[in-house]
N, C-alpha and C positions, 0 to 999 in steps of 0.2 A: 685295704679292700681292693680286688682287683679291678679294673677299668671294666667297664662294660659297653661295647661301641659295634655299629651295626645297624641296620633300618629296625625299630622296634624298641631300641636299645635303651640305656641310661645315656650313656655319652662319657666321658672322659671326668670324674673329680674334679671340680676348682683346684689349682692352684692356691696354698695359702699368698696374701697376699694380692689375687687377682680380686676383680668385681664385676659385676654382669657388665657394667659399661665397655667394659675393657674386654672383656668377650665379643660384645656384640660390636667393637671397631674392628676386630680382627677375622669376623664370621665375612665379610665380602675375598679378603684374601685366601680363606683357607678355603672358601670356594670355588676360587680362581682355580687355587693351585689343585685342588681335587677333580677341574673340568682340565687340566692337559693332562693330569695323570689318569685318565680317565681315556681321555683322547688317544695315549700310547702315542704321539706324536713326538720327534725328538727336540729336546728345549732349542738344542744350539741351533739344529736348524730354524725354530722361530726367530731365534733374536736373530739368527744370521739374515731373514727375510723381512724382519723389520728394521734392522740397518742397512739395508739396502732402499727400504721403504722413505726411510728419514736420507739417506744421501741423496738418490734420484730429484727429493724435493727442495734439498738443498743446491744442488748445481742447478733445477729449472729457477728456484727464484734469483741465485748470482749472475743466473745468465739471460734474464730476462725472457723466460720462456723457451731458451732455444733446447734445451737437454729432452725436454718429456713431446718431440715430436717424433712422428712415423718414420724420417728420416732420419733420424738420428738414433731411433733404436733398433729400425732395421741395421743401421750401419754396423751398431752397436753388437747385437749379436751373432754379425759374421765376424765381427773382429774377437768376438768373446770364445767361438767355436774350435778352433785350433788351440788353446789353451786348452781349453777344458777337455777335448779330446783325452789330452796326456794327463791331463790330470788327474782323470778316473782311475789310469794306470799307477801314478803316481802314490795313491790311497793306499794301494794294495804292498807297493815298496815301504811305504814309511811303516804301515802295520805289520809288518814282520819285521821291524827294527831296521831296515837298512836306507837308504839313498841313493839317488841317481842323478849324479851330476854333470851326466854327457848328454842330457835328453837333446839341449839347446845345439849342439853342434853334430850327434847323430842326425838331427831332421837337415840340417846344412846339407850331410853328407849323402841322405837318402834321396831329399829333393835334387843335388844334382847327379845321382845317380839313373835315380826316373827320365829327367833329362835327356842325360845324354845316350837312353837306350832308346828315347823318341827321335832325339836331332842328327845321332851320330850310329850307333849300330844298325837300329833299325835299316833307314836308308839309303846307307853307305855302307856298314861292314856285312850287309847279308843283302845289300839292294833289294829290298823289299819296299822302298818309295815312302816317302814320309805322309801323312795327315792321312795313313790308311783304317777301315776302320775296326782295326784289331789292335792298332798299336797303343791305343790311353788301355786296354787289358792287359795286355802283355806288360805294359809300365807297369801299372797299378801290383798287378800281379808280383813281380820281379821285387819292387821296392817294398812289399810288404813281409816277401822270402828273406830278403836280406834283411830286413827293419829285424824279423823274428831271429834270425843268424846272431847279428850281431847281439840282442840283449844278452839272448841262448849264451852268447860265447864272455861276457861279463859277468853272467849270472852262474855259469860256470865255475871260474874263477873266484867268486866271492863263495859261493856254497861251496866245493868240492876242494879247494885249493888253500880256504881259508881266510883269505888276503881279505881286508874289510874293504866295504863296499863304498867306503869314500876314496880310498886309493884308487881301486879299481874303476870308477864311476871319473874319477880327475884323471885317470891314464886314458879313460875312454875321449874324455872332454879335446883334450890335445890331438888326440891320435884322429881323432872323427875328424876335426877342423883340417888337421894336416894333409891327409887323405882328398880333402878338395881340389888342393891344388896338384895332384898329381893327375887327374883328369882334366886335360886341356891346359893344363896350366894357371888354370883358376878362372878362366876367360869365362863370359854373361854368356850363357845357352837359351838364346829366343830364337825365333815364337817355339810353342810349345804346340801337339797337337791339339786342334778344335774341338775335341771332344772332349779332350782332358779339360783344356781350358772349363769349362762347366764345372768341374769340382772344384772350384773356388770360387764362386757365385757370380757375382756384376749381373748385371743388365737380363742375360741369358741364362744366367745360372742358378734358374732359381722354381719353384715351381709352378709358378702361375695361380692364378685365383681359384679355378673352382677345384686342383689336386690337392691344392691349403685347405678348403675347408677340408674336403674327403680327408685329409687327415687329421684335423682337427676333431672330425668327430668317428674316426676309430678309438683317436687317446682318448677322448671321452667312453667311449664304450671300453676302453682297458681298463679307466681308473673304476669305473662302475664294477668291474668282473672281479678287478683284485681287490675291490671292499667286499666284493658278494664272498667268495672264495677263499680269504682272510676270515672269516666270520663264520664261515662254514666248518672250518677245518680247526678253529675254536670250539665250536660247538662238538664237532667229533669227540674231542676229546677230552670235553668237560671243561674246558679252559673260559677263565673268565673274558664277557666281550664287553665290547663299548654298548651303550644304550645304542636302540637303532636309528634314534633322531638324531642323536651325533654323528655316526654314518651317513648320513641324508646330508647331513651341511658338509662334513667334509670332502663327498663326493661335487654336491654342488658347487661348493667354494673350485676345488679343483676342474673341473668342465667351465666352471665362467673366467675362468684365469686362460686356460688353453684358449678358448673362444672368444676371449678380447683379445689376447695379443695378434689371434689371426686378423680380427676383423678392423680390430683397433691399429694396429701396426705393420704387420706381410701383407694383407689386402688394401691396408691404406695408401701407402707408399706407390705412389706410379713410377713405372720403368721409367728412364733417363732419355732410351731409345724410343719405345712404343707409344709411352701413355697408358697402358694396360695397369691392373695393379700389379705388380711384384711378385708376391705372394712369399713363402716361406723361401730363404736361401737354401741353396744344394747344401753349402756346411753347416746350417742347422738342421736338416733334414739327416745328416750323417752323425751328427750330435746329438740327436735324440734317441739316433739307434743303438749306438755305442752307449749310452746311458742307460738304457733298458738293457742291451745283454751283459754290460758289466757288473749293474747292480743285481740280475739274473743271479750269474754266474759267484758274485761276492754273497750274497744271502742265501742261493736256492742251492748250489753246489755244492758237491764236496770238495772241491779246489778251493772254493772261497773260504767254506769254514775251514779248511786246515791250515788257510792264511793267519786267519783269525787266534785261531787256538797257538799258532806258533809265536805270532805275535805275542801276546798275553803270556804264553810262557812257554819257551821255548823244550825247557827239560821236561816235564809233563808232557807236552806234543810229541817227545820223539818216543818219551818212556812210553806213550801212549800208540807207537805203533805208525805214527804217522812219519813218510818219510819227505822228513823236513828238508833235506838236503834238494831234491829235485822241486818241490814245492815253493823252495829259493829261487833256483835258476830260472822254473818257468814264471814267475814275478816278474822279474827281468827279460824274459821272453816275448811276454805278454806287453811287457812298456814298449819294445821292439817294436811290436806289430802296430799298435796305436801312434809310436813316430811316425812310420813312415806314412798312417793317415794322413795325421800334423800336415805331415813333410809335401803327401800330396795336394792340399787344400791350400797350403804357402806357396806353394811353386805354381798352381795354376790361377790362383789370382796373380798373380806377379806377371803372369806368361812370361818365366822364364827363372832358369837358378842361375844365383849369386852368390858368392862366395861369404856374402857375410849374413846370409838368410839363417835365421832361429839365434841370431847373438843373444845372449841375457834370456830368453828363453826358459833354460833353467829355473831360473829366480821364481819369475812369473810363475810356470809350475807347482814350485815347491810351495810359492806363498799362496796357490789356488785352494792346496792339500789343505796349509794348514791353517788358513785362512776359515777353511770349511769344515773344522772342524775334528783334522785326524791328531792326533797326539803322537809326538816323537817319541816317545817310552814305548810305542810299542799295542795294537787290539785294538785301536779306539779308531772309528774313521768312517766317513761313510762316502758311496760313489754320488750322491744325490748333492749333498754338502761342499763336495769338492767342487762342482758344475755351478753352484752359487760363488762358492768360492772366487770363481773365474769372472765372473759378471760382476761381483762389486772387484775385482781389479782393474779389468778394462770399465767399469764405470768412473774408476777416478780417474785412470786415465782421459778419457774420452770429457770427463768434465772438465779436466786442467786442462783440456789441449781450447776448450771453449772458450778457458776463462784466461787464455792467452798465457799461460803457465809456462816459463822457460823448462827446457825439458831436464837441469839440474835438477832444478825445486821438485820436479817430476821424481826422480827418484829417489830422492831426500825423505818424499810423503810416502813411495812405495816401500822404502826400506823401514822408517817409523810404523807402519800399518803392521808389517810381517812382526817387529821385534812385540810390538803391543801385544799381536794376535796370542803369539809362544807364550809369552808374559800372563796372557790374561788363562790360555790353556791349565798352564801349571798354576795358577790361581784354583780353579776350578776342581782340579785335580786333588788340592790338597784343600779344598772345601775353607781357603781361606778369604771371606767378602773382603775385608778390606783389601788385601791386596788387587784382588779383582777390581772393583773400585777404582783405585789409584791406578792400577795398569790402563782401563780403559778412559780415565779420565785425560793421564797425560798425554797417552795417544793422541783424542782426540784434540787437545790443548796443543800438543808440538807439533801435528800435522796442521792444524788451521794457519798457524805463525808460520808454520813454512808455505804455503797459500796465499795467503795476505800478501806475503814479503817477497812473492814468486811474480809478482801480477805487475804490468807494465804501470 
């Protein structure tokens, strides 16, 4: 007899062998699981948001309160914002199958590139006077042409030339680094100018109380428009929608998140200089924008989707007319131009480039991708995921360095997190619990022991 299911419906045959008992323990779960599929919200991002939820409150109670203050997660996500910048780009490299392993020593190369077109061409090889107020444009400008040059001319190479894109990405990684020291010799290029200085936050760099709220509550008004507009454009076309109470709390849920963390945390926080509150940093300000046009650009575009579709399969995509080869290079292009972000927002918090700025970089990146969610095989990724990604990294960071964590043990627990995360992906992938399970068991098992055995 066939199933009959649906509002009105019979519902589904017993199972031989089941009993109403045994229905009615399992009607609370298949409720659950019917209100996120319902929701159209993506899983991993939940659990990715509630293991963040469960860490945060595990380093405030080892640290006796000090992780979950205003200071500390202001600090928190300027240090998280340069990460996840690349990271976004990163999403889009790994879903078309490839890698980029020079991100960490390209931003070396662009932040002392920006540099020294502030300290040294500017107002010496064209005497044009240094701290003028064209020249953090002209940098900015310059280091984002090249940032785009250089992927452009890797992503070249791997799409057109063939050569795989961890040769090409490991030739970049050496050749970026080495390139430093042909400028000046590798010598510390400070101060940088005062304007620039701003795009890496501190004291001054950030937007004050009342342009936090004002953007606090435009995202509130965006996430409002893209639940109306999403729902809308369902309805066009016959497409099934969420209930519109569910819309109500997702939107809320979402505006009271935005509007604590202003109120709660960037307005909390008083300047170091003024007294004033803080308010949002310039690189989370720059982090948010880059988030919105990536994930834009990744969902609404035709760039994004022929990422997507190449990813997922590359023979299809091209038999399908899409030309995957420059669809490569501009990936790579595109990670270009987000370094030299990175690259700007590193160097002017620093006020100044150093020859060993973005080391290990890379790593961080890659483990932000896949930390959040994107899948090495290829289509699976998202720009949203990635940006969590980045914040439980520097959240363990930023708890170990609390919990007085030698910076070994440091990356002992960063390198266990990344191999668990891969581990628990292809878990997932091949729809096997146990192993899932066991991958995020031991994780959490061998990173704790290296914690414990880290701590003075």
């Amino acid at each position: 007899m066939t199933d009959i299911t649906g509002e009105g419906g019979l519902g589904p045959e017993p199972q031989p062998g089941s009993s109403p008992e045994q229905g009615a323990d399992d009607a609370p779960s298949r409720g659950l699981r019917h209100l996120i599929e319902a929701s159209e919200l993506d899983t991993r991002l939940l659990g990715m948001v509630l293991a963040l939820i469960v860490l945060w409150v595990g380093f405030n109670i080892l640290s006796e309160g000090q992780f979950l203050t205003a200071r500390n997660l202001w600090n928190l996500s300027v240090q998280s914002a340069s990460i996840a910048i690349m990271a976004t780009g990163m999403v889009l490299i790994i879903v078309s199958r490839n890698i980029d392993l020079s991100v960490g020593a390209m931003l070396g190369f662009l932040g002392y590139f920006m540099a020294m077109v502030q300290t040294k061409w500017i107002p010496d090889t064209f005497d044009l006077g240094f701290d003028q107020p064209y020249t953090w444009i002209i940098a900015l400008v310059a280091g984002v042409v090249v940032g785009a040059i250089a992927g452009g001319l890797q992503g070249f190479i791997v799409a057109y030339a063939g050569v795989p894109a961890f040769i090409v990405t490991l030739g970049g990684f050496l050749a970026w680094r080495g390139l430093i020291f042909r400028f000046e010799q590798g010598q510390t290029l400070a101060p940088l100018d005062k304007t620039f200085q701003l795009l890496g936050g501190g004291s001054r760099g950030s937007l004050g109380e009342w342009r936090s709220w004002a953007l606090a509550i435009v995202a509130c008004v965006l996430i409002l428009l893209a639940l109306y507009f999403a729902r809308r454009r369902r309805l066009r076309f016959d497409l099934p929608t969420r209930p519109i109470w569910l819309d109500i709390v997702i939107g809320a849920i979402g505006c009271g998140v935005v509007l604590a963390g202003v109120g709660l945390v960037a307005n909390n926080y008083p300047s170091p200089v003024t007294g004033e509150p803080t308010g949002i940093a310039n690189p989370v300000a720059i982090l948010i924008i880059v988030t919105l046009v990536m994930a834009y650009v990744a969902t609404r575009r035709r760039f994004g989707r022929y990422v997507y579709a190449y990813g997922g399969n590359p023979e299809a995509a091209e038999l399908g007319g899409i030309n995957t080869r420059r669809t490569v290079m501009a990936t790579f292009s595109v990670m270009g131009i987000l370094v030299a972000l990175s690259a700007a927002i590193q160097t002017a918090r620093l006020n100044a480039a150093v020859t060993n700025l973005g080391i290990q970089n890379e790593l961080d990146v890659i483990a932000a991708a896949v930390i959040g969610g994107t899948s090495f095989s290829g289509g699976i990724g998202t720009i949203p995921g990635a940006v969590l990604g980045a914040v439980v990294m520097q959240s363990l960071r930023s708890g170990m360095v609390l919990l007085a964590i030698d910076s070994p043990s440091q990356d002992i627990v960063v390198g266990v997190v990344l191999v668990a995360a891969v581990a628990i992906d292809a878990a997932l992938r091949k729809r096997n619990r146990a192993a899932f399970i066991g991958a995020l068991i031991t994780g959490v098992v061998v990173a704790a022991i290296v914690v414990q055995t880290g701590r003075p």
